[in-house]
N, C-alpha and C positions, 0 to 999 in steps of 0.2 A: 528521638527520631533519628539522628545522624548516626548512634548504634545501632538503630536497627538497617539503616543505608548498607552500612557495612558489612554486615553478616548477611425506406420508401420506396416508390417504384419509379424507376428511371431507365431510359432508352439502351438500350443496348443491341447487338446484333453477335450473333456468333458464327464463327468461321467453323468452316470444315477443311481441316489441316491432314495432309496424309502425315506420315510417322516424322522427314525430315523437316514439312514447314513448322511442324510444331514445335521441333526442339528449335528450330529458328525463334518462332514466337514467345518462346522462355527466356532465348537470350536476351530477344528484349524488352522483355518485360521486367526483367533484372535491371537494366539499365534504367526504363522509366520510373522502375518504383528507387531507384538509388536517389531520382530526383524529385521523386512523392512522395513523403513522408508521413505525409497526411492524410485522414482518410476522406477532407474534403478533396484531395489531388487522387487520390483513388477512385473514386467515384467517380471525378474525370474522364479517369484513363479509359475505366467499362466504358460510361458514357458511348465516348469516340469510340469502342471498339480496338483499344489499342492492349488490352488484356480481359481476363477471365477472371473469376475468382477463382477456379480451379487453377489458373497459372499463379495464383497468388498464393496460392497453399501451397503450390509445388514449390515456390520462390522461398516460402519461409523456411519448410520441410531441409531443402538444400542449406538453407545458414544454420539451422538447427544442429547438422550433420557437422557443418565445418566450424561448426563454436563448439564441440561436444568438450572441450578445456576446462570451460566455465563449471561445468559441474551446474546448468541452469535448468536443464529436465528430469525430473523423475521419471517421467513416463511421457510420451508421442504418441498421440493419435490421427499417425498417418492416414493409414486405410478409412478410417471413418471419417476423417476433416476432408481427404478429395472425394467421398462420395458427398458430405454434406454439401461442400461447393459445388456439387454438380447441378445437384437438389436446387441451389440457390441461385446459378444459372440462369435454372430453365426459367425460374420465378420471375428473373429478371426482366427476359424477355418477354413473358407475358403479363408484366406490367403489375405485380403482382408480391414484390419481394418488400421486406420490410425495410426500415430506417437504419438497421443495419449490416444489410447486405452489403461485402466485400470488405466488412472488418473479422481481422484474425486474432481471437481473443488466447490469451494462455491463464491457465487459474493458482493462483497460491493453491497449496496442499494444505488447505486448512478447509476449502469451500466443498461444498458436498455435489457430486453430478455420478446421479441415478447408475449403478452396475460401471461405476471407473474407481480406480482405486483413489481411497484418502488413508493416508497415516500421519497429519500433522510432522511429517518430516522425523515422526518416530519410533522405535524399534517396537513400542508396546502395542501398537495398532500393525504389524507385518501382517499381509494381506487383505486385510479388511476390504469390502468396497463398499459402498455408499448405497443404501436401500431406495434413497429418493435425493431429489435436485432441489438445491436450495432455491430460495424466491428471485435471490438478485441472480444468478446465473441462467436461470429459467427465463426468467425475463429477457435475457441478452438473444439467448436461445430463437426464442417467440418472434424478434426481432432479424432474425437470421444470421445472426452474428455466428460466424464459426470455430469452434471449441478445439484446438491443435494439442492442448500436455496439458497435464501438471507441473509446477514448479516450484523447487526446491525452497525450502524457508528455515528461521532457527527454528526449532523444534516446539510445538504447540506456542509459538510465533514470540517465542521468549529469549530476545537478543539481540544485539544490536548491530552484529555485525554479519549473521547467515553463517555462525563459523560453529554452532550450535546444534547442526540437523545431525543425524543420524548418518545420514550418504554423504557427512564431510561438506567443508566449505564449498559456497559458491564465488568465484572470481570477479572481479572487477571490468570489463569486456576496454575501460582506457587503460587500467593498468591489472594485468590478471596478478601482479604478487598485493594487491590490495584488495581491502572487503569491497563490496556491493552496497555495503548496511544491510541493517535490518530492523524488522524481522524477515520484510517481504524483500529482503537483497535481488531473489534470483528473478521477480518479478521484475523488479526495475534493468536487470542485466538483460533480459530477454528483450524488453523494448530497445535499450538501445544498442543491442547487440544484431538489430533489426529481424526476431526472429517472429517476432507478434507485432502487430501493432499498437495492440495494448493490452494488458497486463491486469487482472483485478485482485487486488491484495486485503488487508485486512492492518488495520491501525489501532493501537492500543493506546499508544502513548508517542506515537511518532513512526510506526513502523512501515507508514507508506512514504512520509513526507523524510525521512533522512535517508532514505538507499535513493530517492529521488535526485537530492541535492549531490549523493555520491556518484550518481550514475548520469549528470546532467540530460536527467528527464524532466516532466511535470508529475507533482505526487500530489492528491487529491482527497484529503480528510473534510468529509462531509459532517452537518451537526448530527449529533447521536443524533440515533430516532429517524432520520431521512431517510434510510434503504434499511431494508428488514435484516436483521439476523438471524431468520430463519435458512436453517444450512449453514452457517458460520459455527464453524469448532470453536466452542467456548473458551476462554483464559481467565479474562474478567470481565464480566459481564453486564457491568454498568460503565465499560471503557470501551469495550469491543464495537469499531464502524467498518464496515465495506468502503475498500478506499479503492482510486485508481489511480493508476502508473501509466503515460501517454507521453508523445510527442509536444503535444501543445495543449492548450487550455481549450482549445476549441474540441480535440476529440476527450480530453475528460469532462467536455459538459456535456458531448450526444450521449457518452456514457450515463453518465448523471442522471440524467433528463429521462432515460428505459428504466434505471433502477430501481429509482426510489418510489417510494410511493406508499398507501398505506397496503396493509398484505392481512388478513383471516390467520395467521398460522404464526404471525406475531404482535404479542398484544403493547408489547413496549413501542411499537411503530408507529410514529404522525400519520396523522387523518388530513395534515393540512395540506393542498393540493399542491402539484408539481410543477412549477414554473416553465418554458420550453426555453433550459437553459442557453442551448443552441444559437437563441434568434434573439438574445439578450445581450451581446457580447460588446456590444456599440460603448461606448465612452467618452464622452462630451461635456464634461463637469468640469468644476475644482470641488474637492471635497477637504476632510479635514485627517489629517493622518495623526499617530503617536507614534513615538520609537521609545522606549523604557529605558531612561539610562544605565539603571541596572545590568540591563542583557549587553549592554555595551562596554562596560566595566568588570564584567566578570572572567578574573584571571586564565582560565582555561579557554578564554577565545583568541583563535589564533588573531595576528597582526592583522593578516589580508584580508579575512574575513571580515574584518572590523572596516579596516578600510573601505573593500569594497560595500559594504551594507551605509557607513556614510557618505559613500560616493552616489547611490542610490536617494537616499535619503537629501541630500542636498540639489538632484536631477530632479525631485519635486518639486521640493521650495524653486527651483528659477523656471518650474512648469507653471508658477503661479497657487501652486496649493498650498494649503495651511499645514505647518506639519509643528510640530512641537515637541519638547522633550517632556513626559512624564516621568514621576516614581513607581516605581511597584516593589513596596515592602515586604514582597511575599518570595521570592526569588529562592532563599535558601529553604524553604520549607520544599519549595514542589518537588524536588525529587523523594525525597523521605515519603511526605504526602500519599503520594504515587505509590511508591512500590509498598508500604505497608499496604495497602490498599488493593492493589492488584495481585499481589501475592497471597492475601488470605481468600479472596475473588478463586483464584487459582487452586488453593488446596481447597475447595468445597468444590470445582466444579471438575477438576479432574479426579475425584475420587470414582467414577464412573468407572477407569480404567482401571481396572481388578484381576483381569485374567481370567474371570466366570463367563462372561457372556460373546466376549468377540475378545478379537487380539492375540494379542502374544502370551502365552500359559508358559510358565519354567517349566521345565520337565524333572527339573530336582527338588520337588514337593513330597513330601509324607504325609501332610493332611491340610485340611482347609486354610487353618492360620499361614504355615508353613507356603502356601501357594499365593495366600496375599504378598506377603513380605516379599519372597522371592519375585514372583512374577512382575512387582510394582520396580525392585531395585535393579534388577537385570534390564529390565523392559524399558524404562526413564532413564533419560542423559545425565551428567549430574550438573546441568544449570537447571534444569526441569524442577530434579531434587529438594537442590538448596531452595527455590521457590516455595517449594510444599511445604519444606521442613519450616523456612520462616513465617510463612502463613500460616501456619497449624499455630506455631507460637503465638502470634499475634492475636491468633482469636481465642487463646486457651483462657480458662477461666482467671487464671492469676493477672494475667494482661493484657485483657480483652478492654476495659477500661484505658489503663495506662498509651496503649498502644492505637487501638483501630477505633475506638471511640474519639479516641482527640484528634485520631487522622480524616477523621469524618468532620467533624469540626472544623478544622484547618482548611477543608475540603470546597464545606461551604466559603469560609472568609474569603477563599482564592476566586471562587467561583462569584462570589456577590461584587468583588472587587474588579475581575474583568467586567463583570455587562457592564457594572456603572461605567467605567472607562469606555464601554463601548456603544453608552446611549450619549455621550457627550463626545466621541469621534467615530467616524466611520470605517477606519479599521487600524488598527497598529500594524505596524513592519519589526519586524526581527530577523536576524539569522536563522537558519533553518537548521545549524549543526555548528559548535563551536570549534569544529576541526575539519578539512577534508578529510578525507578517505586512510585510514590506517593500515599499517602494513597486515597480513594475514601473519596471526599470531602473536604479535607485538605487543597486545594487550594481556596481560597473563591468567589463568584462569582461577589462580590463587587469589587477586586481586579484581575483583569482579566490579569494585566501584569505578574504577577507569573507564568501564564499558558504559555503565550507568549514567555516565558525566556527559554521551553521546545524546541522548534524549533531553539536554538542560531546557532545550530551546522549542521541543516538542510537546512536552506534557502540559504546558498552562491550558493548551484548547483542548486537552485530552480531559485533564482534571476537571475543566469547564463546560463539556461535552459542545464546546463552539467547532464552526468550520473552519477549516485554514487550508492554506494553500503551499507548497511551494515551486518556485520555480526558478530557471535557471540563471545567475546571476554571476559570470564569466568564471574564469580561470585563475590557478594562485598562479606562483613562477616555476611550480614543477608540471604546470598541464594541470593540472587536478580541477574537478570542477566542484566551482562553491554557488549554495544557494539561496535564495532568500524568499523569506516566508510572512506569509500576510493571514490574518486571522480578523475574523468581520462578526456582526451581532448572530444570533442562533435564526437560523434559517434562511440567514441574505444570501446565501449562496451565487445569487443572479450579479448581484453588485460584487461582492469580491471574485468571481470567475473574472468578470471585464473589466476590473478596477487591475488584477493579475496581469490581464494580456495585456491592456496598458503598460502597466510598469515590467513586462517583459522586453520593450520596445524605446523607453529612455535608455 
């Protein structure tokens, strides 16, 4: 295995502004939203009539322009986000808009929305748009939520650092010579680069919950099976969750709360109903926590991180809660685990992309063979590649056995081994990422396990299809911001949201 590592409707009023009081009313609405971050402080502000949703799109549109550095949109949808917020407005005023009117959503370039472009951040998909709207975007939609870009990701969301895509890294928005993370990097840059509110990404293996920790935002991996993947650009498809990327735990649960649910259109998706994450957030207990001494002991975490996670860890224990050191024997397998696993996931599910039907075709073909080959190698990155290329191995007849049958194996142990752990505590605490934020490039492409090593602390609730969280868990001594991650039984979702916002607050 380490070989193969290696290779609602609320009151409102609206003004009628001539051309000068309005750009009055911009400027300060720029100032109140620097002091609302939230989209329960938003809702406020309409409320009192102290902004628009239209001046809230125009507010994002303008940071959008002035972060253009970041390398954090693919594509703006100006012209159609201030007509939607106009639309949603009027809704307002007559009492009539949904539960997420005056939130400004941006989407990974993985999710599908109906005639706007998606190319998974890569060259084989140039052009392409999307024939129909995923379920969980639709949803947001339905709810009034307003759809501003796309945004940059590693390319078919494989990478750790957004340094992967096609259109070149995305930046850091604390420190632009550093990554975002990944895969969903540009997602978490746009939140707190304050250009969206919030952000809906996609997590494999950690790809909401580690640009999260890089970007000191909230990253939100829900249990497989919660929100549908229908619309979601496949990788691997028994890993692949609709995550969110938000200010606080409070707007990735209204998120939450629209998505999920069961959906016609996918059959892997829970039937089990949807809690109204929202109005669950209260926190009143002592409960029982685990920390794995494992994850605490393992070389590649940095000092501070360490620190700060038992600095947390010990703000329990004198909160009066149980918190204990576990083993978890499984530590060195989950990465191997993982990516044999994902990677063969991957070369069965991007075979799709051929150059026959959509995409990008080479122009230097002779005949059909000759149009596969090309069009696949020109068109794919080469972390894409190596992906394919090691997945194809894994499932080839000589070591389909050797390889992706014992990863399946292992798959289960790891899996059997958290619930138990997690019918006997009510959630564990970990590091969300064994390192802050890496310089852009730092990591070499030759040596592709360094990148790998970013996810140690992500994939156990990936591998386990559990929910987990992470959130913001202060600063090292360069500014950098480190985070910490709580992961709960399959479907508590309610209780680790508020068990989160709690321990964002010791």
């Amino acid at each position: 295995m380490r070989a193969v590592l290696y290779v609602g409707g609320f009151l409102y009023r609206i003004h009628r502004l001539s051309a000068f009081g309005r750009m009055r009313k911009l400027q300060q609405t720029v100032h109140t939203l620097e002091q609302h971050t939230s989209f329960e402080r938003i809702r406020e502000a309409i409320s009192a009539g102290k902004t628009t949703c239209a001046d809230l799109v125009e507010h994002y549109l303008e940071n959008i322009d002035k972060t253009k550095d970041l390398n954090a949109y693919l594509e703006v949808y100006a012209d159609e986000a201030r007509e939607t917020a106009k639309q949603v407005d009027k809704k307002i005023v007559a009492g009539t808009a949904g539960k997420l009117a005056g939130m400004v959503v941006s989407l990974k370039d993985v999710l599908c929305h109906k005639d706007h472009g998606l190319q998974g951040a890569s060259k084989i998909l140039d052009g392409f748009e999307s024939q129909f709207t995923g379920t969980a975007v639709q949803r947001l939609i339905d709810e009034d939520a307003v759809i501003i870009g796309r945004v940059n990701c590693d390319e078919f969301a494989m990478g750790s650092g957004n340094e992967n895509s096609a259109f070149g890294p995305t930046r850091n928005p604390i420190d632009p010579e550093r990554v975002p993370g990944g895969s969903s990097g540009a997602s978490a840059a746009a939140v707190k680069a304050d250009t969206c509110l919030v952000s809906i990404g996609s997590d494999t293996g950690g790809s909401v919950r580690q640009p999260a920790a890089f970007c000191d935002v909230v990253g939100l991996k829900p249990t497989y099976s919660r929100i549908s993947r229908y619309g979601l650009t496949a990788y691997a498809s028994s890993f692949d969750t609709v995550g969110v990327l938000a200010n606080s735990v409070e707007d990735a649960s209204i998120v939450l709360e629209v998505m999920a649910g069961q959906d016609d259109y996918d059959s892997t998706v829970s039937r089990k109903p949807v809690p109204e994450y929202s109005k669950l957030l209260g926190f009143d207990k002592k409960v029982k926590v685990a920390y794995m001494k494992e994850t605490l002991e393992s070389e590649g975490l940095s000092d501070e991180i360490k620190e700060k996670t038992l600095a947390k860890i010990e703000a329990l224990r004198k909160a009066g809660h149980t918190v204990e050191e576990v083993s978890f024997p499984w530590l060195d397998y989950l990465l191997p685990t993982y990516y044999i696993l994902t990677m063969a996931e991957a070369s069965s599910n991007l075979s799709r992309f051929d150059g026959v039907r959509y995409g990008y075709r080479s122009p230097n073909t002779t005949d059909l063979e000759s149009m596969y080959k090309k069009s696949r190698s020109e068109g794919f990155g080469e972390e894409v590649k190596r992906r394919i290329m090691l997945g194809t191995f894994v499932l080839s007849a000589s070591y389909y056995d050797a390889y992706y049958t014992k990863a399946q194996k292992v798959r289960r142990l790891i899996k059997d081994y958290t619930e138990k752990l997690l019918g006997e505590y009510d959630f564990v605490v970990l590091p969300t990422t064994p390192t802050t934020a890496f310089k852009i490039g730092s990591h070499a492409k030759s040596d592709p396990v360094t990148t790998f090593l970013e996810d140690l602390y992500t994939v156990q609730a990936s591998v386990s299809g559990l929910p987990a969280i992470s959130v913001p868990n202060g600063h090292d001594q360069n500014g950098l911001p480190v985070g910490i991650q709580v992961m709960a039984g399959a479907f508590k979702e309610a209780d680790m949201l508020a068990f989160a916002k709690y321990l964002s607050t010791l």
